[in-house]
TORPA-4810 file (N, C-alpha, C, O; in nm, 3 decimals):
<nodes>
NODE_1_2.006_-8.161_2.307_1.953_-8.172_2.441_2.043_-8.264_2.523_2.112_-8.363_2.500_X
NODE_2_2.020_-8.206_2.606_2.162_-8.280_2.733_2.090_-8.446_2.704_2.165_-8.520_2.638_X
NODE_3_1.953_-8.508_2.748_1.917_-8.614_2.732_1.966_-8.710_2.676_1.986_-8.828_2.704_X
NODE_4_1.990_-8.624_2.568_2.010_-8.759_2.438_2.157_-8.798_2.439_2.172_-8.909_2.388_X
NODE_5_2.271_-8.740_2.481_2.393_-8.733_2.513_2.452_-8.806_2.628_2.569_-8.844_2.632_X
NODE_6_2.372_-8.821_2.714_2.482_-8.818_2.853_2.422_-8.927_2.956_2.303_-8.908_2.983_X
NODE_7_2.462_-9.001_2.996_2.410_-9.152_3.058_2.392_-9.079_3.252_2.328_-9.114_3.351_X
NODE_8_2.470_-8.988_3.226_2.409_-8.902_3.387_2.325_-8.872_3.395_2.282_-8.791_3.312_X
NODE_9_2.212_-8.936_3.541_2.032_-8.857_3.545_2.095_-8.698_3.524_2.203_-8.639_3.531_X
NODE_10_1.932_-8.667_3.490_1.925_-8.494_3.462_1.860_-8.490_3.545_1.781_-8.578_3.577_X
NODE_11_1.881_-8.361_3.614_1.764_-8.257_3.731_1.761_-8.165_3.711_1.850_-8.090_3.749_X
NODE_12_1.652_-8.123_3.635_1.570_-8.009_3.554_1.493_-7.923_3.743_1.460_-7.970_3.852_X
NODE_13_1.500_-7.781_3.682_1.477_-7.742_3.800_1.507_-7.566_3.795_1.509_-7.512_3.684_X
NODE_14_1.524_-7.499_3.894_1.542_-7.360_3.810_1.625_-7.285_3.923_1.599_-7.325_4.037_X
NODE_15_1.690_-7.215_3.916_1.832_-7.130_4.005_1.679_-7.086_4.135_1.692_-7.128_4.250_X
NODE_16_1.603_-7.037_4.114_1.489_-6.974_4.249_1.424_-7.051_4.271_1.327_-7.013_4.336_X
NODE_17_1.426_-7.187_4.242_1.362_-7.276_4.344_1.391_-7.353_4.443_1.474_-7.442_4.429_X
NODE_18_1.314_-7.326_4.580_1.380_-7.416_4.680_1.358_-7.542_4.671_1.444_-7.616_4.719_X
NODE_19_1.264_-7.587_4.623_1.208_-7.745_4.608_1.317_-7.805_4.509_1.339_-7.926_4.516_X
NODE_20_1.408_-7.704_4.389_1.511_-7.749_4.316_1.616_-7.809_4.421_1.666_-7.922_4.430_X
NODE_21_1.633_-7.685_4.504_1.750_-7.732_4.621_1.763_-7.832_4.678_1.870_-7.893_4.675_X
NODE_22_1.643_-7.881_4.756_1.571_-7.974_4.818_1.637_-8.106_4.766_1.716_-8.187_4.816_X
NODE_23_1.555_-8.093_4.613_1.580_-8.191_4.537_1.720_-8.230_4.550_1.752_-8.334_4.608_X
NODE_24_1.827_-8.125_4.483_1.948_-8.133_4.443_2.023_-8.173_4.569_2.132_-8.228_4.551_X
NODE_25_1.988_-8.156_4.677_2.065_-8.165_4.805_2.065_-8.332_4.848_2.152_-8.408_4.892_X
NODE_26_1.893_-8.349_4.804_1.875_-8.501_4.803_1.981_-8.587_4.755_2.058_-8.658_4.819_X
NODE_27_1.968_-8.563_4.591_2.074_-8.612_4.503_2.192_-8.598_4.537_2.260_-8.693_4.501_X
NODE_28_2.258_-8.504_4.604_2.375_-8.519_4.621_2.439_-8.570_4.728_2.562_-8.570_4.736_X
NODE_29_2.331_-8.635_4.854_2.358_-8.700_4.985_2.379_-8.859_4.894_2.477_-8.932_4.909_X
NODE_30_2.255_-8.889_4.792_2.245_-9.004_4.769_2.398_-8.999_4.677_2.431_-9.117_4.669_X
NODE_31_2.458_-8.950_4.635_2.582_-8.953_4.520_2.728_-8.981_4.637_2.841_-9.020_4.610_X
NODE_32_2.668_-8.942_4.767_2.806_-8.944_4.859_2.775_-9.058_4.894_2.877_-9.123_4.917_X
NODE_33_2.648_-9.137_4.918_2.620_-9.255_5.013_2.641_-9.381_4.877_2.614_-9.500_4.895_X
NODE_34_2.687_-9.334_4.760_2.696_-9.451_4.608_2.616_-9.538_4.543_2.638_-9.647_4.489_X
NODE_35_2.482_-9.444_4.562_2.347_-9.463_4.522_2.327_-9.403_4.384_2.229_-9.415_4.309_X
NODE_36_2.460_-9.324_4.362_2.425_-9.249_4.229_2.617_-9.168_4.210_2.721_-9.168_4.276_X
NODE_37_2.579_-9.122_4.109_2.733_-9.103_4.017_2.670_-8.919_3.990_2.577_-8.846_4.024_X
NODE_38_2.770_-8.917_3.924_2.743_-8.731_3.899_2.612_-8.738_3.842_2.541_-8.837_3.822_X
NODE_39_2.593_-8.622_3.821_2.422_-8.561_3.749_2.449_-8.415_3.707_2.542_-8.335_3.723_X
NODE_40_2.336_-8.413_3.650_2.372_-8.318_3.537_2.236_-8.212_3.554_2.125_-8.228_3.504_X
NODE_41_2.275_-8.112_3.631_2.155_-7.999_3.686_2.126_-7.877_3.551_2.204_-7.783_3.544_X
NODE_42_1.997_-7.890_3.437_1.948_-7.795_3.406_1.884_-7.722_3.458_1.817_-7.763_3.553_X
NODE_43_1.874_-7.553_3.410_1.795_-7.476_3.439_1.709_-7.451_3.325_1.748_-7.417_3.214_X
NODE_44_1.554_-7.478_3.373_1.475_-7.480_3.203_1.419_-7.345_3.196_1.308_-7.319_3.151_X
NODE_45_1.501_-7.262_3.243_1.420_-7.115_3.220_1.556_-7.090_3.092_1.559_-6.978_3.041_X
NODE_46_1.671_-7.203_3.043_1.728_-7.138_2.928_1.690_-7.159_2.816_1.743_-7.115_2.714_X
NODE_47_1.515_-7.283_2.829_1.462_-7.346_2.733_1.339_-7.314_2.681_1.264_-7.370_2.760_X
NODE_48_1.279_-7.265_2.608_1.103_-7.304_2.610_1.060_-7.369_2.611_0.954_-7.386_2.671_X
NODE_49_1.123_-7.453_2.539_1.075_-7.584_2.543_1.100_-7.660_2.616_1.060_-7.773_2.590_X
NODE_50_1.181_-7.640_2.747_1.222_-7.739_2.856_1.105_-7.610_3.000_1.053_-7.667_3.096_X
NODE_51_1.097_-7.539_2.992_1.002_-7.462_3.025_0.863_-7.500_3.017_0.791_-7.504_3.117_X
NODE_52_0.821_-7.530_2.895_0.699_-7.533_2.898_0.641_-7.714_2.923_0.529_-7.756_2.951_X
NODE_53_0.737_-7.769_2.905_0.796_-7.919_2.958_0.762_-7.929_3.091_0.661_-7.987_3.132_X
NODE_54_0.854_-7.867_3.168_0.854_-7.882_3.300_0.810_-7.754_3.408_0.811_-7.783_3.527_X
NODE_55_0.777_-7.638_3.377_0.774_-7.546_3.422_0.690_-7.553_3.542_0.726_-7.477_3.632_X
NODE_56_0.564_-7.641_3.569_0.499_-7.661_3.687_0.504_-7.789_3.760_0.424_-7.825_3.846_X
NODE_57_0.638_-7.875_3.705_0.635_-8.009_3.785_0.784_-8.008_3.835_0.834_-8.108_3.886_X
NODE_58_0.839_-7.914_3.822_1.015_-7.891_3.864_1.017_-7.889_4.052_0.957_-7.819_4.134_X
NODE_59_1.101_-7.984_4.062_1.221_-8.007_4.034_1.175_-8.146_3.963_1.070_-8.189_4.010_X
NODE_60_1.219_-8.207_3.884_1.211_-8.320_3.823_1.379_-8.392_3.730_1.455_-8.352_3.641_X
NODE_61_1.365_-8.525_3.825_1.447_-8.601_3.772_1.454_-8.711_3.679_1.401_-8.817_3.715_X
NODE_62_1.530_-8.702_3.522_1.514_-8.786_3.466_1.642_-8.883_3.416_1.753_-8.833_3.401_X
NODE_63_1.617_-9.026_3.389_1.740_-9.082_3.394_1.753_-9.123_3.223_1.656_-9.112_3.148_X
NODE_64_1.872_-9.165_3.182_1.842_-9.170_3.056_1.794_-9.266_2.991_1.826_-9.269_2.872_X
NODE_65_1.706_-9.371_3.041_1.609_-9.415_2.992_1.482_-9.423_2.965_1.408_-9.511_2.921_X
NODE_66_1.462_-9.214_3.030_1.379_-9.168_2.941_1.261_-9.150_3.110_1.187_-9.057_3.142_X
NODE_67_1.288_-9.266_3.174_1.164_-9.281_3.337_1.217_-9.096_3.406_1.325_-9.037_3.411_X
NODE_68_1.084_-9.065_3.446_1.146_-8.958_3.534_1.068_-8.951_3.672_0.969_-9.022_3.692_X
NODE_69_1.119_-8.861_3.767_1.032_-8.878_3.898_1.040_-8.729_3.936_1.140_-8.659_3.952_X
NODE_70_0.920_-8.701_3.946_0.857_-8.582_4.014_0.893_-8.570_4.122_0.940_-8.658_4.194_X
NODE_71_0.865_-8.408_4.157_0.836_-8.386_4.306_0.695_-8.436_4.331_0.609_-8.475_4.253_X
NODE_72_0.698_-8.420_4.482_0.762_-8.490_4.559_0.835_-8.570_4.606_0.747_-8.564_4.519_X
NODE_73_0.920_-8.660_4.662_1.043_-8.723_4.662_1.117_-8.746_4.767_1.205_-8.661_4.775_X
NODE_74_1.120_-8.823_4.851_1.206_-8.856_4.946_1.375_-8.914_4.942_1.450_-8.937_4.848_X
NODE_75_1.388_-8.922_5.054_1.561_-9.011_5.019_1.545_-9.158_4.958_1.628_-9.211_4.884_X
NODE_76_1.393_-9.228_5.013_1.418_-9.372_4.991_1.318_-9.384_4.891_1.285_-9.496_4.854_X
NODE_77_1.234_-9.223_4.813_1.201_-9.288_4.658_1.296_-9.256_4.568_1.291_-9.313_4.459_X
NODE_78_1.394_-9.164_4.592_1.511_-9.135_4.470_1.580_-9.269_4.500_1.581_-9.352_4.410_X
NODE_79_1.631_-9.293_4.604_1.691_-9.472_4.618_1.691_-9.548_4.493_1.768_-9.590_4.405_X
NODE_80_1.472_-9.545_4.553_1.456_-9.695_4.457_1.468_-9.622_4.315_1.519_-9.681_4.219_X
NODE_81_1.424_-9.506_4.305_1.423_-9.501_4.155_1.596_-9.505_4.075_1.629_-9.544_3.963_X
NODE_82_1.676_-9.445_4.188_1.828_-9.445_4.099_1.860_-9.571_4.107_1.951_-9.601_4.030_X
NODE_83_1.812_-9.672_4.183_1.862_-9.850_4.162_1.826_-9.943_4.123_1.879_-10.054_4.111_X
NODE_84_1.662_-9.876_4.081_1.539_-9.990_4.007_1.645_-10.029_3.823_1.727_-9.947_3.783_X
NODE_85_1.620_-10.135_3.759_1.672_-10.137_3.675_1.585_-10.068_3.572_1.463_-10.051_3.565_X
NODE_86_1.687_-10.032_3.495_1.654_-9.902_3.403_1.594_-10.017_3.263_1.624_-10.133_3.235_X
NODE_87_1.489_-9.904_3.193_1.444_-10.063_3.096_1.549_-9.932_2.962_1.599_-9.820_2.972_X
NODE_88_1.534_-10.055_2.831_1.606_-10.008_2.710_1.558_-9.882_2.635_1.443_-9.883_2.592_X
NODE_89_1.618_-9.795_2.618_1.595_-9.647_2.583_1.550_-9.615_2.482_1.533_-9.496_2.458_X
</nodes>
């Protein structure tokens, strides 16, 4: 699982969702403004188990200490959540 590997938040989410976009568009204003570093966009329709995980709370971002944040989501709650300190994994 990408999770366990990779110190880049994940944004789980799916190719036909606009609320994914939304999301992802978020993330990637906050990655130009240096609120955040690359990220790492799954699609959990390649998972069942990331499917049946997330399948009705997507777009959802998680960082690798495991905290994640739902939709809904603004610019200044992805902020605090990509700058709050992360606790031990």
């Amino acid at each position: 699982m990408p999770e366990l590997c990779q110190d880049q938040p994940i944004l789980y989410g799916t190719s036909a969702c606009h609320l994914c976009e939304q999301a992802e568009s978020l993330l990637q204003q906050a990655t130009r403004e240096g609120l955040a570093g690359d990220f790492i966009k799954v699609d959990i329709s390649d998972s069942d188990d990331l499917f049946a995980r997330y399948g009705l709370r997507i777009p959802v971002l998680k960082r690798r200490d495991g905290a994640e944040l739902g939709w809904p989501f603004g610019a200044a709650e992805l902020a605090a959540f990509l700058t709050e300190p992360q606790r031990q994994a």
